[in-house]
C-alpha positions in Angstrom: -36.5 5.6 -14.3 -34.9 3.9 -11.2 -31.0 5.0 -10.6 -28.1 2.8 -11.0 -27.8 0.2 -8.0 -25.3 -2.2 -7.3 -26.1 -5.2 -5.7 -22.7 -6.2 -4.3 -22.4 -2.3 -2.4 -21.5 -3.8 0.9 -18.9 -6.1 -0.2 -17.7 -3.2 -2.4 -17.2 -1.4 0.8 -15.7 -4.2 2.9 -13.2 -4.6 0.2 -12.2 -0.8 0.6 -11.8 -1.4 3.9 -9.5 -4.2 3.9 -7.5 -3.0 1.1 -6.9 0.5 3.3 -6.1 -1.7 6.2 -3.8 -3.7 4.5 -2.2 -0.2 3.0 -1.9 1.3 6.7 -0.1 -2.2 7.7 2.2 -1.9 4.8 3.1 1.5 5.2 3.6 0.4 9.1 6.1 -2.1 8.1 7.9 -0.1 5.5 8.3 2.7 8.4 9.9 0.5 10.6 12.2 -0.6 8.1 13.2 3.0 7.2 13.8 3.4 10.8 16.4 0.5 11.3 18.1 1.4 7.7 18.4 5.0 10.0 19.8 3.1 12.6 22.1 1.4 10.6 23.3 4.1 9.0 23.8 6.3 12.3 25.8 3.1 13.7 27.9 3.8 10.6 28.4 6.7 11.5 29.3 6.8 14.3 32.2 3.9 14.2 33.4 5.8 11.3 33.5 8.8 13.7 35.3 6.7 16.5 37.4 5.2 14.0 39.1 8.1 12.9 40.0 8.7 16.5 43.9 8.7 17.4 45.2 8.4 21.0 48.0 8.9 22.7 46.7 7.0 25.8 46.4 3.0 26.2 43.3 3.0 28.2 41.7 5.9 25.8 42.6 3.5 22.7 41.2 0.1 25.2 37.7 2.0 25.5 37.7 3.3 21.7 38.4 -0.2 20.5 35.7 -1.6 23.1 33.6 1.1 21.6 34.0 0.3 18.1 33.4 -3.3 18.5 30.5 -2.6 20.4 29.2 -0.7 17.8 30.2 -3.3 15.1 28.1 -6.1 17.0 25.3 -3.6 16.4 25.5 -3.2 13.3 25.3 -6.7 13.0 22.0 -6.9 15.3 20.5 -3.8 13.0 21.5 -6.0 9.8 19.8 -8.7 10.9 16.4 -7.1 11.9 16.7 -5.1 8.6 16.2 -8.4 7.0 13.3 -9.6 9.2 12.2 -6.1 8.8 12.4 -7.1 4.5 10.7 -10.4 5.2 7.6 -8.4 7.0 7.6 -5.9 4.1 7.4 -8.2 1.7 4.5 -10.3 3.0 2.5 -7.4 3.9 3.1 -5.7 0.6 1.7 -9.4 -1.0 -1.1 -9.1 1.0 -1.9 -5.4 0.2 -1.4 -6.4 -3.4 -4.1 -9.5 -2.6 -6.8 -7.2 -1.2 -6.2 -4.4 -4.0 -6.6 -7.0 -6.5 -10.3 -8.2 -5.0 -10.8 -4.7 -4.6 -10.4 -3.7 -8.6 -12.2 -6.9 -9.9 -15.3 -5.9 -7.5 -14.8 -2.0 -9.0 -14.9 -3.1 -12.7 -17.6 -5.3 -11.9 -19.8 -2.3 -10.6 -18.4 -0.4 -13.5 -19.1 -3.2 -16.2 -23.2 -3.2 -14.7 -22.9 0.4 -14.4 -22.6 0.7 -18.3 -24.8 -1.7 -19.2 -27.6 0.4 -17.2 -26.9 3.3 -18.8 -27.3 1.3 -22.3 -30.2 0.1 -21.2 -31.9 3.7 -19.8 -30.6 5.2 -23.9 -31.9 2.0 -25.3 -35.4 2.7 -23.4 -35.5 6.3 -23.7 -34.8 6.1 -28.0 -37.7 3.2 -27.8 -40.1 6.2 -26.0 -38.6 8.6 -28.1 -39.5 6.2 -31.4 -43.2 5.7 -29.8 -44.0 9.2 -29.3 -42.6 9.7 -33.0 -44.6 6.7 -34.0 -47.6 7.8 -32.3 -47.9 11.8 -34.0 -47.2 10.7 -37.5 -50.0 7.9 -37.1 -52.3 11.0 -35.3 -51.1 13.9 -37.8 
């Protein structure tokens, strides 16, 4: 008997493709993400650090205060490509979702002809069995 072959193989594969594609992109966007949630945390940090600073000196204290609002307006800039960075996640993760969805209804499709081969191969095989059984009792 011939072996199992699905007829939709090559946009089986196609599918597996896209759907790792999509994962790589997601896990791209999720990385950079990660990376300015670092950055905001360093930033954090940091005018936490420079906060707790006392000086004696005016133009120390000017240059700390410079420094500290400097480091507020970044973590302004950070908070706002955190949420572009959210936006990007969120429509790559629908996307990657989109693709693994084609992706299992083209694998339970293979699996759904899959099992009706192999009933019909058991179905053939007990008919052969039931000849050949037929056949002696007719000859013996």
């Amino acid at each position: 008997m011939k072996r199992f072959k699905f007829n939709l193989e090559k946009v089986l594969q196609l599918r597996q493709f896209k759907e790792e594609e999509c994962k790589l992109t997601l896990g791209q966007a999720i990385s950079a993400l990660n990376k300015i949630e670092n950055d905001i945390k360093e930033t954090a940090l940091k005018r936490h650090s420079a906060n707790a600073q006392r000086f004696n000196d005016t133009m120390e204290m000017l240059s700390w205060e410079n420094y500290i609002v400097r480091l507020d307006l970044e973590a302004e800039q950070l908070a706002e490509k955190a949420a572009q960075a959210q936006i990007v996640v969120e429509q790559k993760r629908a996307i990657y979702m989109e693709a693994l969805r084609d992706l299992k209804a083209i694998e339970k499709l293979k699996e759904k002809q899959k099992q009706e081969y192999r009933k019909e191969v058991l179905y053939n095989e007990m008919n052969q069995v039931d000849e050949l059984t037929a056949s002696r009792m007719m000859l013996g």
